[in-house]
PDB file of N, CA, C and O in Angstrom, chain B, residues numbered from 101:
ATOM      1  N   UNK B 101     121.551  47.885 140.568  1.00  0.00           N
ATOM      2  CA  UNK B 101     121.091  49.254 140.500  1.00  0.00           C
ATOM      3  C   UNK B 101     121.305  49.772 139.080  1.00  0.00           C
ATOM      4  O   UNK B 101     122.254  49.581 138.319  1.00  0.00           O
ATOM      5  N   UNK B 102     120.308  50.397 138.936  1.00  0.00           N
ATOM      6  CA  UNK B 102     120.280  51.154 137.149  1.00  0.00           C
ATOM      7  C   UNK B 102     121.140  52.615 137.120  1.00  0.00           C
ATOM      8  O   UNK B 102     121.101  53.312 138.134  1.00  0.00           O
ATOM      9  N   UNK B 103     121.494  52.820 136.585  1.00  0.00           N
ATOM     10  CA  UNK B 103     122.189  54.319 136.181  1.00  0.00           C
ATOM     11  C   UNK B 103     122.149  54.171 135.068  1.00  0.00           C
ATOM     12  O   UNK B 103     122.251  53.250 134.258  1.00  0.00           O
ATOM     13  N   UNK B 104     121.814  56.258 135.104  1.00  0.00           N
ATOM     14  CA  UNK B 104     121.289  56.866 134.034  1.00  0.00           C
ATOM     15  C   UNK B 104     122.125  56.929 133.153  1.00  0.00           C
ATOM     16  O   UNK B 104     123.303  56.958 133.511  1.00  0.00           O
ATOM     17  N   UNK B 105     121.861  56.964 131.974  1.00  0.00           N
ATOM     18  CA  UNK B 105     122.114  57.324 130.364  1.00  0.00           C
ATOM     19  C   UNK B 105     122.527  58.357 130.382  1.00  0.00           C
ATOM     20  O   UNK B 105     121.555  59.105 130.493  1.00  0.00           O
ATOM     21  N   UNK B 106     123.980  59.274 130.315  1.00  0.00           N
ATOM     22  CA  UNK B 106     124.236  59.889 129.880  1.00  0.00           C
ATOM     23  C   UNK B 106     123.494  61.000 129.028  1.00  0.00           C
ATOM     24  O   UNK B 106     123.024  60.400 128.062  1.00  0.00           O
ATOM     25  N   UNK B 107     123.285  61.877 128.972  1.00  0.00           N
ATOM     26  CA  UNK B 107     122.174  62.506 127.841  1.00  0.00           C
ATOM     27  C   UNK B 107     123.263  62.929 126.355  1.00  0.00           C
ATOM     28  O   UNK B 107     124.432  63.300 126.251  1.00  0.00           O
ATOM     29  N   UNK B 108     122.625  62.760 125.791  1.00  0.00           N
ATOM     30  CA  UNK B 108     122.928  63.278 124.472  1.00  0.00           C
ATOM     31  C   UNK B 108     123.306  64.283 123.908  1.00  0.00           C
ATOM     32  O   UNK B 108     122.284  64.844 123.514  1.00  0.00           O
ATOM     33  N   UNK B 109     124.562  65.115 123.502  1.00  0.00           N
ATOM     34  CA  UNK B 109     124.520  66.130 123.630  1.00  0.00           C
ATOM     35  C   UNK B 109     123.909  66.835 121.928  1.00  0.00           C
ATOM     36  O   UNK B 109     124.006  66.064 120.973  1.00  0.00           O
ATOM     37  N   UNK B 110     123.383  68.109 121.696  1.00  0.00           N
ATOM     38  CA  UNK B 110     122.646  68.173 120.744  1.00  0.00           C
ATOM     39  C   UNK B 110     124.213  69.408 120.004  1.00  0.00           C
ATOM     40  O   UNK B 110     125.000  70.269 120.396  1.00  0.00           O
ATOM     41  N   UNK B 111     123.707  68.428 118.392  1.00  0.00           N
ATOM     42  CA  UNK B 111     124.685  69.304 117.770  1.00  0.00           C
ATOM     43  C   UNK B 111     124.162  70.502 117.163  1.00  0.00           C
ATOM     44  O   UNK B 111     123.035  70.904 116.874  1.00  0.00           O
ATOM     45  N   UNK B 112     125.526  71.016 117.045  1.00  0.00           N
ATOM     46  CA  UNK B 112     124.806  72.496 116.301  1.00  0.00           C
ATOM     47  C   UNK B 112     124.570  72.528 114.937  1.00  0.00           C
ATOM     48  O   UNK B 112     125.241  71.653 114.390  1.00  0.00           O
ATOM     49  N   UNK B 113     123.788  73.272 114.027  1.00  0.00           N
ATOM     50  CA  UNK B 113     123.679  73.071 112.727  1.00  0.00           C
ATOM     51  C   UNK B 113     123.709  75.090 112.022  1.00  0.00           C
ATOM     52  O   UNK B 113     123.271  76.209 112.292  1.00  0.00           O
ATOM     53  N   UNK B 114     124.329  74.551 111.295  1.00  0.00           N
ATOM     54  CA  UNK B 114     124.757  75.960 110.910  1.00  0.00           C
ATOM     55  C   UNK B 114     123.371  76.159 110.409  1.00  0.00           C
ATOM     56  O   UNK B 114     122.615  75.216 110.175  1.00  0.00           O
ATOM     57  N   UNK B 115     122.945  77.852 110.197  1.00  0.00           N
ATOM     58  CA  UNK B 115     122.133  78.400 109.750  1.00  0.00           C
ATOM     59  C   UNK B 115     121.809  78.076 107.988  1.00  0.00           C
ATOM     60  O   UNK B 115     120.788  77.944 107.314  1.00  0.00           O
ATOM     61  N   UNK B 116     123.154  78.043 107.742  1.00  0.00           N
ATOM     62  CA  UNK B 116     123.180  78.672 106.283  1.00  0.00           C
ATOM     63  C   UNK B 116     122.940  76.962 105.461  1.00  0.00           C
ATOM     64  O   UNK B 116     122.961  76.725 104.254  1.00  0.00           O
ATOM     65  N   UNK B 117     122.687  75.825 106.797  1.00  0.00           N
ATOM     66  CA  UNK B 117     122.281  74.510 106.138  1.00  0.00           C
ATOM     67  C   UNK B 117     120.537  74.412 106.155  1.00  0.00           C
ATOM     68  O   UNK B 117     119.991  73.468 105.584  1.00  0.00           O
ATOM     69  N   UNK B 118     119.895  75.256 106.717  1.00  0.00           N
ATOM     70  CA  UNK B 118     118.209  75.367 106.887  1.00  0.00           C
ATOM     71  C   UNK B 118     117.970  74.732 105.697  1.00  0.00           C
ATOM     72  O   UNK B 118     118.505  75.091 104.648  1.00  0.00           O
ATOM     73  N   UNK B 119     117.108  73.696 105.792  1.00  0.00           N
ATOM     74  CA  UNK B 119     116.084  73.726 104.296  1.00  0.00           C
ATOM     75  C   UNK B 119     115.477  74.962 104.141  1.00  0.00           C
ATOM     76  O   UNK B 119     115.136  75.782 104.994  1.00  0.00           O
ATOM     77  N   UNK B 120     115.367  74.984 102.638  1.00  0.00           N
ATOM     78  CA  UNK B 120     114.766  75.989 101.724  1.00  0.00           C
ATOM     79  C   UNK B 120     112.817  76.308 102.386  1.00  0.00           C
ATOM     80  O   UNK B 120     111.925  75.494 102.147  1.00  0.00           O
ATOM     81  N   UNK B 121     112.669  77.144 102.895  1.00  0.00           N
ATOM     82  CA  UNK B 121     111.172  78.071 103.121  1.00  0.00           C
ATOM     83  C   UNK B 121     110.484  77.626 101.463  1.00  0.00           C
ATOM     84  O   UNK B 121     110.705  78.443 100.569  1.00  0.00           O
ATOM     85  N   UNK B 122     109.762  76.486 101.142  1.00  0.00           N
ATOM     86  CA  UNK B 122     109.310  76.341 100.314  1.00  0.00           C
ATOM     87  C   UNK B 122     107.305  76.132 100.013  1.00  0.00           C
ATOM     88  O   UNK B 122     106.831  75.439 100.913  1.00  0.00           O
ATOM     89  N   UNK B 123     106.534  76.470  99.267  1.00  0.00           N
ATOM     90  CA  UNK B 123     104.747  76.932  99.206  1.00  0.00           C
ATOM     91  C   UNK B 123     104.659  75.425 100.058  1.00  0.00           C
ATOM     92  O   UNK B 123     103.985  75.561 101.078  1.00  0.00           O
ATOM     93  N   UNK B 124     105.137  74.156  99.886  1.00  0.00           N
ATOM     94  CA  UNK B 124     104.373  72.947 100.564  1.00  0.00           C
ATOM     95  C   UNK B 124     105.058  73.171 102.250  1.00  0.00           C
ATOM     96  O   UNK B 124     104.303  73.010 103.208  1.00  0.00           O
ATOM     97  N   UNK B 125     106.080  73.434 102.401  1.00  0.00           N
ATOM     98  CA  UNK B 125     106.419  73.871 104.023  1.00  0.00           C
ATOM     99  C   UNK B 125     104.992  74.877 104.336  1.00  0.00           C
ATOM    100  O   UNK B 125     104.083  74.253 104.883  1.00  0.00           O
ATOM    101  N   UNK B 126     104.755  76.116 104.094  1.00  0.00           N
ATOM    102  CA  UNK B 126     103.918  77.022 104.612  1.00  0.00           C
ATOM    103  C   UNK B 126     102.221  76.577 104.473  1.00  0.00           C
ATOM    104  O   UNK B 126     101.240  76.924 105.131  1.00  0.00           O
ATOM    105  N   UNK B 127     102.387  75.625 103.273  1.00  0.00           N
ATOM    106  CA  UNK B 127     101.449  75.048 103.546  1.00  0.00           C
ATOM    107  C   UNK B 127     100.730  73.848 104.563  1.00  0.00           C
ATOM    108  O   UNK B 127      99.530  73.600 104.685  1.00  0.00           O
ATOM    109  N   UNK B 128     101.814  73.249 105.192  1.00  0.00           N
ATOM    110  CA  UNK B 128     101.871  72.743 106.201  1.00  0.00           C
ATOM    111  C   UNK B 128     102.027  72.737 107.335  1.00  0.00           C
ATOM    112  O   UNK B 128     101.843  71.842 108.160  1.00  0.00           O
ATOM    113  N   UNK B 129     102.509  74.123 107.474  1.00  0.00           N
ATOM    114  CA  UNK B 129     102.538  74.657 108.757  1.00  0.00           C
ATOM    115  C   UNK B 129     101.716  74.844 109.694  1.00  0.00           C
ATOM    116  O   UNK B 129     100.553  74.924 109.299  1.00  0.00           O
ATOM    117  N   UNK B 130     101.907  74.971 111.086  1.00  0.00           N
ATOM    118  CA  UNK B 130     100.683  75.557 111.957  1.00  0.00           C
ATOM    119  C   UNK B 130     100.450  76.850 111.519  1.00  0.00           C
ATOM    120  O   UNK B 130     101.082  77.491 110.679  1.00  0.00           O
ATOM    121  N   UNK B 131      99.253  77.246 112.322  1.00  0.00           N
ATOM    122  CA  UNK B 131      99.178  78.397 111.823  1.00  0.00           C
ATOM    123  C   UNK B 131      98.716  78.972 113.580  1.00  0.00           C
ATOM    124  O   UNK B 131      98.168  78.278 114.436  1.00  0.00           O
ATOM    125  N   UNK B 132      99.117  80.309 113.697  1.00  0.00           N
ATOM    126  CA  UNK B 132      99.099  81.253 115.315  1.00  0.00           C
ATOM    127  C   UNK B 132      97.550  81.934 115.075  1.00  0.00           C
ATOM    128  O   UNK B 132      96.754  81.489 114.248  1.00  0.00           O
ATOM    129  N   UNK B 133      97.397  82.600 115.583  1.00  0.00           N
ATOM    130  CA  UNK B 133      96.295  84.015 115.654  1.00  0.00           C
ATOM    131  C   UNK B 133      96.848  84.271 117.120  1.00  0.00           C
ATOM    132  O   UNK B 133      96.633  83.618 118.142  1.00  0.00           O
ATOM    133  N   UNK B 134      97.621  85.410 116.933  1.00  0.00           N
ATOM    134  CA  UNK B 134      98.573  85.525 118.372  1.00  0.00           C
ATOM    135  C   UNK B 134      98.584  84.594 119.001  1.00  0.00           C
ATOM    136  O   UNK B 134      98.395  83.748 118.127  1.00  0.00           O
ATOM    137  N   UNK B 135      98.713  83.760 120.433  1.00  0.00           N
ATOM    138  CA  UNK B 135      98.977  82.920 120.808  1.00  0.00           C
ATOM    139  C   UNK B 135      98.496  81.383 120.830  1.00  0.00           C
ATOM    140  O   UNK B 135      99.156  80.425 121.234  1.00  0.00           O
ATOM    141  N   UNK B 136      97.234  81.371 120.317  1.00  0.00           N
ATOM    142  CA  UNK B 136      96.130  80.811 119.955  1.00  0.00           C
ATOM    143  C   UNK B 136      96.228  80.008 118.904  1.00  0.00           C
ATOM    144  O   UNK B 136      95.983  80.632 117.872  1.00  0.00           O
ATOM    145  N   UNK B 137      96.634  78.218 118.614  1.00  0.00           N
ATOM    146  CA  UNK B 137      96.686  77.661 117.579  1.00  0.00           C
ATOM    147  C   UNK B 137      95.531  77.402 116.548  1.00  0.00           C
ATOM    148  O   UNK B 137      94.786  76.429 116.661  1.00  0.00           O
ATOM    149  N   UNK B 138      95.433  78.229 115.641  1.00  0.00           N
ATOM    150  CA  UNK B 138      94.062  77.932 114.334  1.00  0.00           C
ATOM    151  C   UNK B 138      93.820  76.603 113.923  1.00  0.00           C
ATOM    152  O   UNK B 138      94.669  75.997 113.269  1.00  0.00           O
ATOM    153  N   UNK B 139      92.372  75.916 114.352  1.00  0.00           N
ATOM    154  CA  UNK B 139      92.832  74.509 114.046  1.00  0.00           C
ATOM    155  C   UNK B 139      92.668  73.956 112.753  1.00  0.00           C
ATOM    156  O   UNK B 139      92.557  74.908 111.981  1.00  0.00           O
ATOM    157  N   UNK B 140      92.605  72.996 112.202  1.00  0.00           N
ATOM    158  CA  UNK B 140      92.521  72.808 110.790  1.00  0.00           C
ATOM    159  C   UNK B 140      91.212  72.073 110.712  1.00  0.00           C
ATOM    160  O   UNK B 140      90.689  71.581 111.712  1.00  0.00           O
ATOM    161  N   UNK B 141      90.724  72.012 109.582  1.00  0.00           N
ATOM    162  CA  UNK B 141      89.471  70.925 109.247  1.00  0.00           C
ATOM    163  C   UNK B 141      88.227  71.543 109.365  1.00  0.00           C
ATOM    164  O   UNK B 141      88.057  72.751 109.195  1.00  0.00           O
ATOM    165  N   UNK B 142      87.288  70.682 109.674  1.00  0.00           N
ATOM    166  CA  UNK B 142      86.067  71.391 110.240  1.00  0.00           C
ATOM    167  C   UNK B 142      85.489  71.356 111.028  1.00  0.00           C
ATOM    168  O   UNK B 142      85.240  70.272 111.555  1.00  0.00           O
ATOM    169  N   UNK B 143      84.992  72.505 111.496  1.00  0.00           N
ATOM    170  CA  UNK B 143      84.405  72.853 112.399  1.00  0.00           C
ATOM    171  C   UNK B 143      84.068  72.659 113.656  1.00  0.00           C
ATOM    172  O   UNK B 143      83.608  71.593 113.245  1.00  0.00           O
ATOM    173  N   UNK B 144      83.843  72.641 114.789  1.00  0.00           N
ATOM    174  CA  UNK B 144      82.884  72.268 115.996  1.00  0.00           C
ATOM    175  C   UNK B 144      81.978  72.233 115.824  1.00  0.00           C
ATOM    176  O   UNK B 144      81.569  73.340 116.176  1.00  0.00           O
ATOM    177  N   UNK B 145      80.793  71.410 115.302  1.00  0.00           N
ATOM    178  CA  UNK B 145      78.982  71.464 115.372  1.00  0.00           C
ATOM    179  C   UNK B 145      78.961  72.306 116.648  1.00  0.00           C
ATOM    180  O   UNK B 145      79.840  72.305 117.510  1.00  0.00           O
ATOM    181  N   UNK B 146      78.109  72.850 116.649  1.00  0.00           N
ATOM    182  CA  UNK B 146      77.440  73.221 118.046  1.00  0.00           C
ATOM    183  C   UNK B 146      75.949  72.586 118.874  1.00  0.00           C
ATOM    184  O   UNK B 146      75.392  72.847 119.941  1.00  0.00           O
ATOM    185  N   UNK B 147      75.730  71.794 117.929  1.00  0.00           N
ATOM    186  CA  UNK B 147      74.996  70.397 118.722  1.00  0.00           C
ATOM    187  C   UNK B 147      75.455  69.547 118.155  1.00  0.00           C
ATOM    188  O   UNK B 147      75.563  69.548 116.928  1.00  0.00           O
ATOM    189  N   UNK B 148      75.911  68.436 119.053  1.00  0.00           N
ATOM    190  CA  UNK B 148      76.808  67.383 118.403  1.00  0.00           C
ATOM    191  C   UNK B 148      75.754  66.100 118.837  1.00  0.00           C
ATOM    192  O   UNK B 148      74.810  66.255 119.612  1.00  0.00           O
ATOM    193  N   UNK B 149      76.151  64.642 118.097  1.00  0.00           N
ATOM    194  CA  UNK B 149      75.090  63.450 117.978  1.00  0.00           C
ATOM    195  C   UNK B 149      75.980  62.773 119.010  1.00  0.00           C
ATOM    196  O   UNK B 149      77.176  62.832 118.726  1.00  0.00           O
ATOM    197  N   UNK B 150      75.636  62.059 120.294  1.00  0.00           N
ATOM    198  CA  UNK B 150      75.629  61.275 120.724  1.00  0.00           C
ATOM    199  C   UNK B 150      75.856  60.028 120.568  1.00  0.00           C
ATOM    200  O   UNK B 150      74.737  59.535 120.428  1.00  0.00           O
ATOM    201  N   UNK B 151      77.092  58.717 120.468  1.00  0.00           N
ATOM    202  CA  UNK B 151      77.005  57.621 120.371  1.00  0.00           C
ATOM    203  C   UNK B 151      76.712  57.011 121.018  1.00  0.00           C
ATOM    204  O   UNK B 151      77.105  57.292 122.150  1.00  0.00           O
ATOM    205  N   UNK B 152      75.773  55.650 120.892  1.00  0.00           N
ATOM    206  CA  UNK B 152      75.131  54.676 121.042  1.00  0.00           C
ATOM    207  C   UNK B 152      74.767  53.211 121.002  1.00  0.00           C
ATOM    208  O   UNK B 152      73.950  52.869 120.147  1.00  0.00           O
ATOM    209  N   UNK B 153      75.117  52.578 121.571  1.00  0.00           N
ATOM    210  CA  UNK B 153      74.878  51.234 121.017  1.00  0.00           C
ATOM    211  C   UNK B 153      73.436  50.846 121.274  1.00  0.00           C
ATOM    212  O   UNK B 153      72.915  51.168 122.341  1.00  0.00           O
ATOM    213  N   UNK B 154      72.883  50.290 120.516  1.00  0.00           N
ATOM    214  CA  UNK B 154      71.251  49.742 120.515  1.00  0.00           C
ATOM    215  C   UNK B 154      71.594  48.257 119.314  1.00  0.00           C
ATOM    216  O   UNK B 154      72.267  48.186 118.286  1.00  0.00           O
ATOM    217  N   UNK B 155      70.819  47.311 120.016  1.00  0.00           N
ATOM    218  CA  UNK B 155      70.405  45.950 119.826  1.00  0.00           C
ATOM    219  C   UNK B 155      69.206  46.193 118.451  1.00  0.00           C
ATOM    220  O   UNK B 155      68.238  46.938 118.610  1.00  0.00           O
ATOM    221  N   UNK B 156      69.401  45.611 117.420  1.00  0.00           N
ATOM    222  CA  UNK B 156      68.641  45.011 116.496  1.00  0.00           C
ATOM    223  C   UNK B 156      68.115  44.343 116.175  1.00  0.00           C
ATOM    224  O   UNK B 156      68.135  43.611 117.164  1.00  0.00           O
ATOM    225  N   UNK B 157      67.163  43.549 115.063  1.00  0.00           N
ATOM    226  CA  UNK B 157      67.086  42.587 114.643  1.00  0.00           C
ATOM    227  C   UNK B 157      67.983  42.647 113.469  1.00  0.00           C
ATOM    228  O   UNK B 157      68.433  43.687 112.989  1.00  0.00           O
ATOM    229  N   UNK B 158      68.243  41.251 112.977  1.00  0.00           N
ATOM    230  CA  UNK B 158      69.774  41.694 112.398  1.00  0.00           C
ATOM    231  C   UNK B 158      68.344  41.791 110.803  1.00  0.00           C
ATOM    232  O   UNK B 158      68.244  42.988 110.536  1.00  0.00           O
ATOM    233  N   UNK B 159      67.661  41.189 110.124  1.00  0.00           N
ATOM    234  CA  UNK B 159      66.809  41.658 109.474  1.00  0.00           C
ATOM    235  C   UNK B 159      66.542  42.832 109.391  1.00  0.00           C
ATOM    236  O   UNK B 159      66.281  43.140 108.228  1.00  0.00           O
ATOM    237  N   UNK B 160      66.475  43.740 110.170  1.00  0.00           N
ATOM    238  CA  UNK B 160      66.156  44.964 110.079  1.00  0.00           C
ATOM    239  C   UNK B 160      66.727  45.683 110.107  1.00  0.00           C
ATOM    240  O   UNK B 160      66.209  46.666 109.575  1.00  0.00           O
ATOM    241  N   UNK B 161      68.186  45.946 110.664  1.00  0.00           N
ATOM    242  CA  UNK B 161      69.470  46.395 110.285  1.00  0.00           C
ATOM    243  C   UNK B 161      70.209  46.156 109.293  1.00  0.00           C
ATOM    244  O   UNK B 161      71.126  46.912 108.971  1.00  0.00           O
ATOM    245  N   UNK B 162      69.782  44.580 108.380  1.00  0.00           N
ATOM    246  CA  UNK B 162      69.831  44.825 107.234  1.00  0.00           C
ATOM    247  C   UNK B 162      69.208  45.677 106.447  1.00  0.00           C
ATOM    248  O   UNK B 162      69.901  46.250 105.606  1.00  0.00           O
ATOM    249  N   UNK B 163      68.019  45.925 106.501  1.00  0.00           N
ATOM    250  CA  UNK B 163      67.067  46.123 105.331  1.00  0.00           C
ATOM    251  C   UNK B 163      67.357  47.723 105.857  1.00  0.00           C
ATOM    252  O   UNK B 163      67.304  48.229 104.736  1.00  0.00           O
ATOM    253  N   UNK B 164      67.585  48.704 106.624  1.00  0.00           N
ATOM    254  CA  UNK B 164      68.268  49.830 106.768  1.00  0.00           C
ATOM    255  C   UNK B 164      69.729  50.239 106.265  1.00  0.00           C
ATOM    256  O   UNK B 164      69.970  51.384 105.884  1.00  0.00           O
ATOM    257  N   UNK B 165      70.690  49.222 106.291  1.00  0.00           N
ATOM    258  CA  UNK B 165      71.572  49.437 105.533  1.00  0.00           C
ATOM    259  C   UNK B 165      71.884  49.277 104.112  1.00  0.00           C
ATOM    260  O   UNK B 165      72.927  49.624 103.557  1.00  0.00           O
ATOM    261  N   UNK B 166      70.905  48.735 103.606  1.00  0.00           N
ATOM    262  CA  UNK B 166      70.320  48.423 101.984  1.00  0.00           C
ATOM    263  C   UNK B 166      69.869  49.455 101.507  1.00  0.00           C
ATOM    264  O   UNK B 166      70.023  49.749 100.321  1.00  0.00           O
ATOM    265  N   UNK B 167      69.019  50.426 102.640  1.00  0.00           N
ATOM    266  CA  UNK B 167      68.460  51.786 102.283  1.00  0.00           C
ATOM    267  C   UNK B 167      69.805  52.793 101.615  1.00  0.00           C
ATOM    268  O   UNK B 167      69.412  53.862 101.148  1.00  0.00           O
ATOM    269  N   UNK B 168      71.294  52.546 101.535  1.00  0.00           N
ATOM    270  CA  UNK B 168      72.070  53.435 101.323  1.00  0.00           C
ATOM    271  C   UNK B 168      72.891  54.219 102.541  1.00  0.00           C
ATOM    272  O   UNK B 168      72.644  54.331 103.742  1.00  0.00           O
ATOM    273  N   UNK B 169      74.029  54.736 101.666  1.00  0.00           N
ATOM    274  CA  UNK B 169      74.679  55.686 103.144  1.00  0.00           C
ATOM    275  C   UNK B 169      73.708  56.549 103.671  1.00  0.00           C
ATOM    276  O   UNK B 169      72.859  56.971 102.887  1.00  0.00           O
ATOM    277  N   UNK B 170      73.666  56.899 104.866  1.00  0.00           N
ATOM    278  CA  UNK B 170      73.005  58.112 105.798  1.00  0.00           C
ATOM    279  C   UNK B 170      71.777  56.714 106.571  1.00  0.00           C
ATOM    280  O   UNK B 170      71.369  57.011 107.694  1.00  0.00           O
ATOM    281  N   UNK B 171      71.609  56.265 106.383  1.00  0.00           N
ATOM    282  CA  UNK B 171      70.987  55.346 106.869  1.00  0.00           C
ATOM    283  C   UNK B 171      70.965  55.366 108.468  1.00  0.00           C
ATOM    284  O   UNK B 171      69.943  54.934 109.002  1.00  0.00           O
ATOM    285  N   UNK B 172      71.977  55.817 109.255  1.00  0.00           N
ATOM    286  CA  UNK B 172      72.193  56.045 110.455  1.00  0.00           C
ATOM    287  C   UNK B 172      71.334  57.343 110.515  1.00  0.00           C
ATOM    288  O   UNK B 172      70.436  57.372 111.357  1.00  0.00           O
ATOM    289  N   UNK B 173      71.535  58.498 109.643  1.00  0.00           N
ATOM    290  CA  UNK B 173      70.921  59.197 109.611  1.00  0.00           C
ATOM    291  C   UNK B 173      69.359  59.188 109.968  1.00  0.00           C
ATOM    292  O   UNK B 173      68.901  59.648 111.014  1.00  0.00           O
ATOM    293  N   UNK B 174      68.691  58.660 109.053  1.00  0.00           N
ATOM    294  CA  UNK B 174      67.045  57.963 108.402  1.00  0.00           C
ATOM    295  C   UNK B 174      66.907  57.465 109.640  1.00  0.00           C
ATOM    296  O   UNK B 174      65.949  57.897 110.281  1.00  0.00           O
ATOM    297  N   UNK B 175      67.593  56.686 110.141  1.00  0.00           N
ATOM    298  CA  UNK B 175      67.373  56.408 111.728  1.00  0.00           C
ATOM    299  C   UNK B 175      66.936  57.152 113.226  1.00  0.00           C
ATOM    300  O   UNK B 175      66.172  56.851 114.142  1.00  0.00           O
ATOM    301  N   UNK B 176      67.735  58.132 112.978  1.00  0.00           N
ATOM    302  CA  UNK B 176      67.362  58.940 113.883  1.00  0.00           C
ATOM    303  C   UNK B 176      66.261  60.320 113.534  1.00  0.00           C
ATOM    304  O   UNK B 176      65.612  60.902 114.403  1.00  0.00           O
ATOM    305  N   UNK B 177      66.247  60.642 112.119  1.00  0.00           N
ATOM    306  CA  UNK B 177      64.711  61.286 111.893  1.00  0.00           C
ATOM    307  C   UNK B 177      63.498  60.618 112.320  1.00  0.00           C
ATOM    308  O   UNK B 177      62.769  61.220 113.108  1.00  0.00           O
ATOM    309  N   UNK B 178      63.057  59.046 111.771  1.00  0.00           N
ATOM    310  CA  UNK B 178      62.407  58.138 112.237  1.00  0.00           C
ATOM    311  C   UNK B 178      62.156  58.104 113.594  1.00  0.00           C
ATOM    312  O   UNK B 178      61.009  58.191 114.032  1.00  0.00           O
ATOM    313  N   UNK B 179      63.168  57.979 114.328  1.00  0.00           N
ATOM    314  CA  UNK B 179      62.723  58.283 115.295  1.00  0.00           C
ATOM    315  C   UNK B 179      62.662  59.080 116.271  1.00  0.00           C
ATOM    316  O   UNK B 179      62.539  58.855 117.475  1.00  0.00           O
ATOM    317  N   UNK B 180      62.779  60.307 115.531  1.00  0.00           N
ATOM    318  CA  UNK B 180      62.528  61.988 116.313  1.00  0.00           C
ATOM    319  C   UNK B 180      60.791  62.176 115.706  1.00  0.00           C
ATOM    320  O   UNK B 180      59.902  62.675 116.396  1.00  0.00           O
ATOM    321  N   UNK B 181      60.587  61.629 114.220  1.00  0.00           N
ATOM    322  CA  UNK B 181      58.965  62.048 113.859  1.00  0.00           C
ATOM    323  C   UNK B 181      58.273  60.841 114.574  1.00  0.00           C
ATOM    324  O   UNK B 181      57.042  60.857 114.558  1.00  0.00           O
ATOM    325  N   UNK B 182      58.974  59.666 115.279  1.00  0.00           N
ATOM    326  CA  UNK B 182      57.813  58.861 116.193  1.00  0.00           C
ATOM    327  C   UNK B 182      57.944  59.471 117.432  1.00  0.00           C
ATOM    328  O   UNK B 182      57.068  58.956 118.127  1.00  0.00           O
ATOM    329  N   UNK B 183      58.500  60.211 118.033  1.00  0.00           N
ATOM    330  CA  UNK B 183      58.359  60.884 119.348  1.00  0.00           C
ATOM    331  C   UNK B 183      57.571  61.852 119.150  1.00  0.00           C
ATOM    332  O   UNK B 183      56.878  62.220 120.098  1.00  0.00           O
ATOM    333  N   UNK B 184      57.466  62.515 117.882  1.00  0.00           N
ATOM    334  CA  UNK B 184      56.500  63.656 117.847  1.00  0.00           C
ATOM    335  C   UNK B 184      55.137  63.797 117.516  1.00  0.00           C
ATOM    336  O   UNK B 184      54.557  64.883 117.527  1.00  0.00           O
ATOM    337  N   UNK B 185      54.507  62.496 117.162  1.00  0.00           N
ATOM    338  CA  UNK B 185      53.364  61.686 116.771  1.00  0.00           C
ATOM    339  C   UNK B 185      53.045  61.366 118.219  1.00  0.00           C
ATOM    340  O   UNK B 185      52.097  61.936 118.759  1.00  0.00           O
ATOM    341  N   UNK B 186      53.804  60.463 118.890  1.00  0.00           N
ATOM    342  CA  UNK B 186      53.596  60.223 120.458  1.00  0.00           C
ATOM    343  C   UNK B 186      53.560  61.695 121.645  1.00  0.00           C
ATOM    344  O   UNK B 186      53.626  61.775 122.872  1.00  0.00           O
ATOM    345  N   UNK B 187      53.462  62.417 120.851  1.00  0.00           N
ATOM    346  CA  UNK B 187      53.738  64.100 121.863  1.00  0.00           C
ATOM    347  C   UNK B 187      54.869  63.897 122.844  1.00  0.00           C
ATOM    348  O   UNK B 187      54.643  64.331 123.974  1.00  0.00           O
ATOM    349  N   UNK B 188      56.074  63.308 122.633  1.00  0.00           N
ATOM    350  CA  UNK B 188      56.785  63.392 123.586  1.00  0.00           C
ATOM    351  C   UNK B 188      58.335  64.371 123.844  1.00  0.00           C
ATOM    352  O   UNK B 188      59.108  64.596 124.775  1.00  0.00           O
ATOM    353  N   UNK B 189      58.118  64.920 121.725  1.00  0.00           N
ATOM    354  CA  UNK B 189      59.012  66.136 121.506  1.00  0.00           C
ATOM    355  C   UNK B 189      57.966  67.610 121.561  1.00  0.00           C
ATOM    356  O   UNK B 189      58.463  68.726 121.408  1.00  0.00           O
TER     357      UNK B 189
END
């Protein structure tokens, strides 16, 4: 039979040992808006892209990734202006 671990008891730390309130602490800090944590970074899109896996020819997934970064991009314009040629947007 297992028995528990004792818990740990937590020491006290005097006040007057606090690290120093220094610009890279506050800059790192969370930040409130009354109860509400402000999040950092950016943004929520408000239409967001969908991931996908789709099959290639590996030729042609070359010659798209040769096109440069955004290329994933170029991908999916391509084929939003062939749906709209086909009337299906």
């Amino acid at each position: 039979m297992t028995a528990k671990k004792p818990s740990t008891t937590t020491t006290w730390t005097d006040p007057d040992d606090a690290p120093e309130l220094t610009e890279a602490f506050f800059k790192n800090a969370d930040q409130y808006v009354g109860a509400q944590l402000k999040t950092r970074g950016r943004p929520k899109a408000s239409v967001t892209k969908e991931p996908v896996k789709i099959r290639l020819d590996a030729d042609v997934l070359a010659a798209l990734r040769a096109s440069g970064e955004g290329w994933q991009t170029r991908i999916n314009d391509t084929l939003r202006a062939s749906l709209k040629l086909a009337g299906r947007v």
